[in-house]
N, C-alpha and C positions, 0 to 999 in steps of 0.2 A: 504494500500500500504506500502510497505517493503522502509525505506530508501534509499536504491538502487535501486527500479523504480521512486521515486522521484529525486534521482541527474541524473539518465539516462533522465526523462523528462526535467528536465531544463537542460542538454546539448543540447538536440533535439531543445528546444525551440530556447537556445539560437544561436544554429547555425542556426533556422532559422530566425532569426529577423538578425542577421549578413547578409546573403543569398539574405532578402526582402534589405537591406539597398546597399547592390551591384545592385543588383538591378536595384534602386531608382535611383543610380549616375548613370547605364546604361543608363537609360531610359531619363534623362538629359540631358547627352551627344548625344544621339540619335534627341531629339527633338533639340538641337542646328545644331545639320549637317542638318537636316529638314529645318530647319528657313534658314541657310544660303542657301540652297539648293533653296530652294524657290526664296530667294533673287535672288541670279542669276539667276535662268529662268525668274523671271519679268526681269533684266535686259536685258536678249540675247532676251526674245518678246521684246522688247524696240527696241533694235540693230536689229532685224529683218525686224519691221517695218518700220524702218528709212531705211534701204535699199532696202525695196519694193515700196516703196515712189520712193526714187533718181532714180531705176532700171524704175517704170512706165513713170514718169519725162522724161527719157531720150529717152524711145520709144516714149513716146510722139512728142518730139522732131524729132525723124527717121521717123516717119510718118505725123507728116506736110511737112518736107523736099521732102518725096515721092510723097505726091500730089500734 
């Protein structure tokens, strides 16, 4: 190999470990929106259920009243 396919291969390379390292911080970023993402659906199933509760509770209520 000719010195100039060797510095053209370590440009390549190196733009591609630069490339893999953006990446890396995507895919970080990504799995944090995930994780907080997560978090709040367990929270709003949380909130949900506590208001399926109070909502049965209260028919509950409307139908002893009726009989």
């Amino acid at each position: 190999m000719s010195l100039e396919l060797l510095s053209q291969l370590e440009t390549k390379i190196q733009t591609a470990l630069e490339t893999i390292e953006l990446l890396k911080l995507e895919l970080d970023d990504e799995r944090e929106k995930a994780a907080n993402l997560a978090e709040q659906n367990h929270q709003l199933k949380q909130e949900l259920s506590s208001w399926n509760d109070k909502i049965t509770g209260l028919v509950g209520l409307l139908s002893n009243q009726v009989d």
